[in-house]
N, C-alpha and C positions, 0 to 999 in steps of 0.2 A: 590315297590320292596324292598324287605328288604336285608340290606345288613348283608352276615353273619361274628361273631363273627368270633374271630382269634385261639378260641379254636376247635370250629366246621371245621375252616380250615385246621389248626393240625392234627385235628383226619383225615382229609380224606386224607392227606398227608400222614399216616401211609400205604397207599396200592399205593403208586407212589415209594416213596425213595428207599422200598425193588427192585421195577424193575429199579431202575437206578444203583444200587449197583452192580444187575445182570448184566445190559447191561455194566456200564462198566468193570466186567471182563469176557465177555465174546468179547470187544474189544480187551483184554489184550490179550486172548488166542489165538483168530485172528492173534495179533501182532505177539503173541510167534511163530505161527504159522511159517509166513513171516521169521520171526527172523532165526529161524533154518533150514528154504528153501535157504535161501541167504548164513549161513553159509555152509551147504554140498555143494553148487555150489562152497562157496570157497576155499574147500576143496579140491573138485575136479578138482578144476582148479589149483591148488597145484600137485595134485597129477598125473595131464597130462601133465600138466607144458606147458596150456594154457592160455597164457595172451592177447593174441591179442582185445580181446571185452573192454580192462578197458587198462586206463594209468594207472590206483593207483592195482598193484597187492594184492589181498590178503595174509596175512601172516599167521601163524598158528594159532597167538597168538592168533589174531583178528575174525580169523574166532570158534576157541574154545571158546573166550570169548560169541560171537554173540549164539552160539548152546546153551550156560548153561543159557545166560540172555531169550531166548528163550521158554526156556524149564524150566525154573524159574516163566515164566511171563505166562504158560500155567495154571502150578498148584497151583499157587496163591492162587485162594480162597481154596482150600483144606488145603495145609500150613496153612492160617489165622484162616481157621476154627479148625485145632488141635491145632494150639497156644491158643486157646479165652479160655481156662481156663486154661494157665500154670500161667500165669503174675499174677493174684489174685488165691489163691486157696477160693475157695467158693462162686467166683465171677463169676461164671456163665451163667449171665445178655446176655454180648453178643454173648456167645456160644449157648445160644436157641434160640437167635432172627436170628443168622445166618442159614437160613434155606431156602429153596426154596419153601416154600407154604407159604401161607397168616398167618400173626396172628390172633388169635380170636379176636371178640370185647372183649373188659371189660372196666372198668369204662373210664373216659373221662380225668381223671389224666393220668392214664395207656397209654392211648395211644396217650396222648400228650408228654409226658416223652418217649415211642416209637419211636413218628414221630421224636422227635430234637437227639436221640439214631442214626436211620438211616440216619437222616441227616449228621451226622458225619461220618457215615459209609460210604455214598456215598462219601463226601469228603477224606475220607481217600482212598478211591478205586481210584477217580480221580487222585492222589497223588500219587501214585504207581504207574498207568499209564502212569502219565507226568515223573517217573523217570525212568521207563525203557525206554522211548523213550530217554530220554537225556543218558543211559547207552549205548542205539546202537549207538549214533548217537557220542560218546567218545572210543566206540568198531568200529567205522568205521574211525575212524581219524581224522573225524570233530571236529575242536576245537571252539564249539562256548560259551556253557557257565561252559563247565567243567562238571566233574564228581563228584567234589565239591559238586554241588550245587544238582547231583543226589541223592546223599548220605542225604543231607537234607529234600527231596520229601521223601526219603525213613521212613525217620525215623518219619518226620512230618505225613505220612498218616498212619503210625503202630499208632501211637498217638491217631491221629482222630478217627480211626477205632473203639481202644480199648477203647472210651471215658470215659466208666463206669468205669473198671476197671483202668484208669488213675485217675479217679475222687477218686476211692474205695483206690490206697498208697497214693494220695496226703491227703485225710481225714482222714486216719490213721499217716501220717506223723505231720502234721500241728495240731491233734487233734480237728476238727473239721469238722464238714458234708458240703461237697464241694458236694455231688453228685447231681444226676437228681430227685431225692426223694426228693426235695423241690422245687419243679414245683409244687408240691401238695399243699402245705403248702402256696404257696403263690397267688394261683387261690382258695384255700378255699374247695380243694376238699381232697379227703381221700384216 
């Protein structure tokens, strides 16, 4: 049985990462979902001035906050996808791979440079996910690890997301080629 290279397993990793990136925001929108069910109830339990089901009453604050984090974590990937070419102008890279069909084959650089693109993508997705939950869960007055540390998820999974174009000012800044375009150069392919 022959065992396959790590490049062959790259490549078929480019048609798994894109549906993990999907599933998880389509977790997210589930959540948003949830998110803004619990807020109208708390609203409306504001606005009966029904408390009897909860000792911790809902507040406006808390329940406006839940509805926008909600309704934030629905349209996600729409947002990310109008952002993927403001950050670089001409950097483009992850504004096409953000897509809902498959990519074509092309060479075995290509779409190993793909597969570790969506890998980051899916990381950057999960990262957004683990911080709006830690947003509700600081919009419902649970104080476990802070909204701190949401803000970090937040900012770390816009990071991961936009890998290329991270790579695309840090290589323009630093003057030198930091991108995914020497996956090429050092597997020997073109």
């Amino acid at each position: 049985m022959a065992v396959p290279d790590l490049g062959s397993v790259l490549v078929s990793l480019t048609e798994v990462f894109p549906l993990v990136v999907n599933l998880v925001f389509l977790l997210m929108a589930l959540l948003g979902v949830v998110y803004g069910v619990t807020a109208l109830f708390g609203l409306y339990a504001i606005a009966a001035g029904e408390h009897k089901f909860t000792n911790r009453p809902a507040s406006i604050d808390g329940a406006m906050g839940k509805l926008m984090l909600g309704s934030a974590m629905i349209v996600a990937p729409v947002l990310l996808w109008k952002f993927a070419n403001t950050f670089v102008l001409g950097g483009d890279l992850t504004y096409n791979m953000f897509n809902y069909g498959s990519t074509p084959r092309s060479s075995t650089c290509e779409d190993i440079k793909g597969a570790i693109t969506y890998f980051f993508m899916a990381l950057g997705a999960l990262a957004w996910l683990v911080a709006g939950m830690r947003l509700y869960n600081a919009t419902s007055g649970q104080h476990g690890a802070g909204p701190g540390s949401a803000v970090l998820y937040l900012v770390g999974g816009t990071l991961a997301f936009f890998i290329n174009d991270v790579a695309q000012i840090v290589g323009a800044t630093i003057k030198m080629d930091v991108s995914l375009g020497n996956v090429c150069s050092m597997i020997g392919g073109a």
